[in-house]
N, C-alpha and C positions, 0 to 999 in steps of 0.2 A: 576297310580302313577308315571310311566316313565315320566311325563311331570311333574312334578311337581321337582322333583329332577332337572332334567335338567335346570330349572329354580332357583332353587335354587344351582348349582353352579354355575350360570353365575353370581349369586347375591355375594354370600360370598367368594368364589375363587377366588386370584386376577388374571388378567389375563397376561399371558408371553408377547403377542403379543401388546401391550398396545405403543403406538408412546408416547416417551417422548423427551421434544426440545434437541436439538442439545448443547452440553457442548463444541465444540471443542474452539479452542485456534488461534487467528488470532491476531497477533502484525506487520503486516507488514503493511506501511502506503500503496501502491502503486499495482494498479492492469495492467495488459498492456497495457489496454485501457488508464487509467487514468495515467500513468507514466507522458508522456510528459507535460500537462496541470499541474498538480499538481506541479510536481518539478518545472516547471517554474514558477510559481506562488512563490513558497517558495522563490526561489532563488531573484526573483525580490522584495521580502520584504528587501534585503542586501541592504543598501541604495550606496555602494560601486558600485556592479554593478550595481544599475540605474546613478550612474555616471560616470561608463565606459561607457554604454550605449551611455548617454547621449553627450558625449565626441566623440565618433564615430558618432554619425548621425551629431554631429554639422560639422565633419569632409568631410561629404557629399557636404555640403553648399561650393561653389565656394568660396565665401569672404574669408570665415574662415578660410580653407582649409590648415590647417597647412604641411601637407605631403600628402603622398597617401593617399586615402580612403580606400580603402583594407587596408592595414598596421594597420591602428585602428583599426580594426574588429579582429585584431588576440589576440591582450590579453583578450579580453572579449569573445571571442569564446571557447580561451582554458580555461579559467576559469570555465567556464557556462558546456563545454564538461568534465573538470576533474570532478568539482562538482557532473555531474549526474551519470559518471560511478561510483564514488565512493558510492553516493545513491543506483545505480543497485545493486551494489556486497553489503551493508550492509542489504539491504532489500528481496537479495537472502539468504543471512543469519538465518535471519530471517525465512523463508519462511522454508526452514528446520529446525531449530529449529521446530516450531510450530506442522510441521510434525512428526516429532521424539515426539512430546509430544501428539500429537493426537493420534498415534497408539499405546500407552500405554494400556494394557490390565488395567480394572478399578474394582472394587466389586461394586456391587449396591447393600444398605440397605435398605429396607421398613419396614414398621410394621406390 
């Protein structure tokens, strides 16, 4: 009769050890792999900077060459540079937030 009970709590007992998916909480766009490609991509949707950009390489070309070429390269470097730190530090933000709300002790209800 030992076997049979045994069988019969693995049937109607729920079980504690039971793997249920993951609830945690993830709003940050950017991982460190993915930082640089990402935000450069974002940033190149501003049609602003593809025209600084675009402004600085034309500035490469001899004819053109309104001044130095380096000298161009400086406002759309700091631009491009302010923009990502400012992404780093909102999506470190972020990244604690989510933490602070993952380690939240939670109740779990079943029936």
């Amino acid at each position: 009769r030992g076997g049979e009970e045994d069988v019969y709590d693995q049937i109607k007992k729920p079980s504690l050890n039971r793997s249920y998916q993951s609830n945690k909480i993830r709003t940050t766009k950017y991982s460190f792999l993915s930082f640089l490609p990402k935000n450069l991509f974002e940033q190149l949707h501003r049609i602003a900077n593809v025209y600084f950009i675009f402004l600085a390489a034309l500035n490469f070309v001899p004819v053109v060459e309104a001044f130095q070429p380096e000298v161009s390269l400086v406002p759309i470097v700091l631009v491009l540079s302010v923009t990502a730190i400012k992404d780093v530090f909102e999506d470190f933000r972020r990244f604690h937030s989510d933490r602070l709300v993952n380690r939240q002790l939670c109740d779990l209800y079943s029936r």
